[in-house]
C-alpha positions in Angstrom: 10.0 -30.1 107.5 11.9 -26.7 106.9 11.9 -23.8 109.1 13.3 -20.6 107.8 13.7 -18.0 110.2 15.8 -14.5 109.9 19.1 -14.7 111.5 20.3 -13.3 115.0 22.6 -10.3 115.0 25.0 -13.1 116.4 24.9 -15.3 113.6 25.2 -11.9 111.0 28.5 -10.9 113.4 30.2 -14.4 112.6 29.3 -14.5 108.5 30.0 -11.2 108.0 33.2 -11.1 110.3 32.1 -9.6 113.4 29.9 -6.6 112.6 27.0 -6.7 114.6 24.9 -5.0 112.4 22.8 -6.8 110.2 21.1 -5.6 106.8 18.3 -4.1 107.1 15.2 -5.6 105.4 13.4 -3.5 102.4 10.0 -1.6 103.5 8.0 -1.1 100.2 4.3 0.4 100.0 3.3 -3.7 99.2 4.4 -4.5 102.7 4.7 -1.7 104.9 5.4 -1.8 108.7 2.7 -0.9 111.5 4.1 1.1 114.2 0.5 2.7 115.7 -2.8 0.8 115.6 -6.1 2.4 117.6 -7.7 -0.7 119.9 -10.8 -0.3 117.6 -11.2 -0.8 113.6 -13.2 2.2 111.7 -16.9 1.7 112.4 -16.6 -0.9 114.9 -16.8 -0.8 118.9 -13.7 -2.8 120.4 -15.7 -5.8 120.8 -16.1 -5.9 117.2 -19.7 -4.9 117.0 -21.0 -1.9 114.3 -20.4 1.1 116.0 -23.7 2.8 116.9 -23.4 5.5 114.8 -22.8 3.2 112.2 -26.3 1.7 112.4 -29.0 2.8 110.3 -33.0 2.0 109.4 -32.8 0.8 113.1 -35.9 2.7 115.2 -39.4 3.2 114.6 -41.3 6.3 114.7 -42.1 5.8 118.0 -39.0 5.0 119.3 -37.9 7.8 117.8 -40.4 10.8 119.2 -40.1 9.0 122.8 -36.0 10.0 122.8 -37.1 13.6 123.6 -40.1 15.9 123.1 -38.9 18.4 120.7 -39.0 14.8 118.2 -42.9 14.9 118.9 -42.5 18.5 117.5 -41.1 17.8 114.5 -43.7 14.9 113.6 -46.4 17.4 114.0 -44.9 20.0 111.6 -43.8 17.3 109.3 -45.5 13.8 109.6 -42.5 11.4 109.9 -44.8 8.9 108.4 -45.0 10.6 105.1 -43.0 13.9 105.0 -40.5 13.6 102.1 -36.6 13.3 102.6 -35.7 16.4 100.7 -37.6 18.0 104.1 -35.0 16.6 106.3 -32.2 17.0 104.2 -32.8 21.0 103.6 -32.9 21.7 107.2 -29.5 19.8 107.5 -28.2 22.0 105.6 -29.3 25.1 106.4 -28.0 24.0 110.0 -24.5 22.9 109.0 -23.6 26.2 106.5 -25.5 28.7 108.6 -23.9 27.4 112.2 -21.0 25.1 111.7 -19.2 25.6 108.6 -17.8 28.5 106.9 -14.8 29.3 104.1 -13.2 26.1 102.6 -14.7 24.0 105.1 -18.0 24.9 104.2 -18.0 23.3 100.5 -16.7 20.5 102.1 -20.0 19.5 104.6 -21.8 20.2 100.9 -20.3 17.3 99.6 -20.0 15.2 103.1 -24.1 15.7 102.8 -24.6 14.6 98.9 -22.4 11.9 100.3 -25.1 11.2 103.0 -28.0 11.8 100.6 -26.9 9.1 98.2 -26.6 6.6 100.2 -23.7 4.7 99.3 -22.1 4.1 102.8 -18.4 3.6 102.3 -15.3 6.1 102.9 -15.2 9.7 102.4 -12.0 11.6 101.9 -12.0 15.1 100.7 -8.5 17.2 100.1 -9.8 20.3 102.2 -10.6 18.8 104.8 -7.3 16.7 105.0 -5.2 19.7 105.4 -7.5 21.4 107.8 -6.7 18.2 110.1 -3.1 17.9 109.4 -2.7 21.5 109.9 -4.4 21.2 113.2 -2.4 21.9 116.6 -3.4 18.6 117.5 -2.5 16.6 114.7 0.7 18.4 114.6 1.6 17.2 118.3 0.5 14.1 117.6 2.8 13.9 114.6 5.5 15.3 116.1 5.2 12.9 119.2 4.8 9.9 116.7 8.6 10.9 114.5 10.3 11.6 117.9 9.5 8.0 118.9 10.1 6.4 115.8 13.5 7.8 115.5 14.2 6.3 119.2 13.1 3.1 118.3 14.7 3.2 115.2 17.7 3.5 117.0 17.1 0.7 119.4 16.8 -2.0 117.1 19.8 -1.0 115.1 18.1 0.4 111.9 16.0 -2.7 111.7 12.0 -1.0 111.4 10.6 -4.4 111.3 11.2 -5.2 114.5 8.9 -2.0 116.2 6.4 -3.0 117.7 2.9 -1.2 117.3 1.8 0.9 120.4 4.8 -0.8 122.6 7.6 1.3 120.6 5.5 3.9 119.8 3.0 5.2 121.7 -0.1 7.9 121.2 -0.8 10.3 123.8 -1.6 13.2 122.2 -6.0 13.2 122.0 -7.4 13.4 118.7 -10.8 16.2 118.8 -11.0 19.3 117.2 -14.1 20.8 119.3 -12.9 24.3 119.5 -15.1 27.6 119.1 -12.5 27.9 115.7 -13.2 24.1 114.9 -17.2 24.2 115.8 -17.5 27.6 113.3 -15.2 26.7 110.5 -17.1 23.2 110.1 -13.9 21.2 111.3 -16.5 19.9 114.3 -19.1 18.4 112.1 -17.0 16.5 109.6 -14.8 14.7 112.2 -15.2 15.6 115.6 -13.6 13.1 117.7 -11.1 10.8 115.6 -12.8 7.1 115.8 -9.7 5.2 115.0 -6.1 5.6 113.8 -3.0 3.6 112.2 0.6 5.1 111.5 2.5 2.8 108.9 6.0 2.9 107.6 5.7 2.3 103.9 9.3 3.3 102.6 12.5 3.1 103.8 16.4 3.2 103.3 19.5 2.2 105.6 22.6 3.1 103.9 25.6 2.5 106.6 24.3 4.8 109.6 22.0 6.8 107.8 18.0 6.3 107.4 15.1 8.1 105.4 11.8 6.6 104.8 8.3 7.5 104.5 5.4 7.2 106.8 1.6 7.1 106.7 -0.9 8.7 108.8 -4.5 8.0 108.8 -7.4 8.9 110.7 -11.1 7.9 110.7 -14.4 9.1 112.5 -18.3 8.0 111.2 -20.3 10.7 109.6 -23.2 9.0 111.4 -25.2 10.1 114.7 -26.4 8.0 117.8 -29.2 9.0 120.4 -26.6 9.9 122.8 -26.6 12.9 119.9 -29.6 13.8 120.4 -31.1 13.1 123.6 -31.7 15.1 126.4 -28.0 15.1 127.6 -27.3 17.3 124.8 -27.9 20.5 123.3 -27.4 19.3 119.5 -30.5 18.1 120.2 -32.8 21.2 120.3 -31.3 21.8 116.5 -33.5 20.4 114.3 -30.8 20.2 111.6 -29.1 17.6 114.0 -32.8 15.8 114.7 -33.1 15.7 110.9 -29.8 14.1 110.6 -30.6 11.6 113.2 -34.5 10.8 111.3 -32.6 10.3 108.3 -30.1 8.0 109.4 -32.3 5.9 111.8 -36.1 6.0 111.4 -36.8 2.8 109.2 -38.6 4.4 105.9 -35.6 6.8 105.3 -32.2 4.2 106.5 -30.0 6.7 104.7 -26.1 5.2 105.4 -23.8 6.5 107.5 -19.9 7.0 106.4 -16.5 6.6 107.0 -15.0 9.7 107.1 -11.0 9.5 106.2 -8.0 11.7 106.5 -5.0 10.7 105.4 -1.3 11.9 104.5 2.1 11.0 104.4 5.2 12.5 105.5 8.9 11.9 105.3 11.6 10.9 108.2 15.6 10.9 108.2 18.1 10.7 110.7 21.2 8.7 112.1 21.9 5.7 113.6 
């Protein structure tokens, strides 16, 4: 048997006549390099299960009214036995555009509900609402934070991006929310409120003697979906029946409309010098 295996920077010093300094291995789009990874996939928990706000067609009316009274409320004004969807869906939103979304963002939780309403599941991305979260202090840290340590560990393994390693070599400590009073009016809240998961990836990139540029890819994801925790009594969302009608939609068993993956992503370039 044959074993191949990349060679040490001491075996690249005595073929190439004692530089230490290997070649650096090409980073294409077909195989970039991970350098930050969230401890949980999109849509799962960390044990691997569906997230719960990822579950749908999942309660009974019962189950449902017992969560908290106003519930009980709604099935008397409109019989969750038999009461339409459109019903639901109207005093979404009315909710969402007249509360929580305003100016560009506004169009966009339009089209995150006819998302919702047809029921197709899947991933959502909208060009709006990805520059609304780039653009946002937060992200901007974070990115910021993220090309600071990439360039240092760029550094420390000689040009060589291959050998980061994910959340080791760079690290996230910047939190990912946007629940300010700007955020909860424009509509930045309702789309993606707290960022579910995450992944940074190198997918160019050039070594030319000491110098380096490449490319890198960010890209976030929360769940358009709702759990009880949402709704329930340790909540105020809860006494809006937009959000209650969000939650019947999604989880009482006649309706099982899907819940989404909600994705922003962008790239962004890096240089510097050995």
């Amino acid at each position: 048997e044959t074993l191949y295996h990349l060679p040490t920077h001491r075996e690249w010093a005595r073929r190439r006549g004692g530089t230490t300094t290997p070649p650096a291995p090409r980073v294409s789009r077909a195989n970039p390099v991970l350098i930050l990874k969230s401890d949980r996939d999109p849509g799962k928990k960390r044990d691997g299960a569906i997230a719960n706000d990822m579950l749908f067609g999942d309660y009974s009316k019962n189950r449902i009214i017992n969560i908290r009274s106003m519930f009980e409320w709604d099935d008397i004004r409109n019989d969750l036995d038999t009461a339409p969807a459109s019903v639901f869906f109207d005093k979404l939103e009315l909710m969402a555009t007249s509360l929580f979304a305003m100016g560009a963002l506004e169009g966009n939780i339009k089209r995150m509900i006819a998302r919702f309403k047809s029921n197709t599941g899947g991933q959502y991305s909208d060009v709006i609402l990805t520059q609304a979260v780039k653009a946002h202090a937060r992200c901007v840290k974070f990115e910021n934070e993220t090309r600071q340590r990439l360039h240092v560990a760029i550094k420390k393994y000689q040009g060589d991006v291959t050998q980061i390693i994910p959340n080791i070599d760079v690290q996230k400590t910047t939190g990912l929310f946007f629940n300010t009073k700007t955020d909860i009016a424009n509509g930045l809240t309702i789309a993606i409120n707290d960022v579910w998961a995450w992944r940074v990836e190198v997918v160019e990139y050039e070594l030319l003697n000491n110098a380096y540029k490449g490319t890198y890819k960010i890209t976030l994801y929360d769940h358009f979906g709702l759990d009880e925790p949402d709704v329930d009594n340790s909540k105020n969302y809860g006494y809006l029946n937009g959000f209650r009608s969000w939650f019947i939609l999604q989880h009482l068993n006649r309706f099982a409309y899907r819940p989404f993956l909600t994705v922003a992503s962008w790239e962004s370039t890096f240089s510097g010098r050995l």
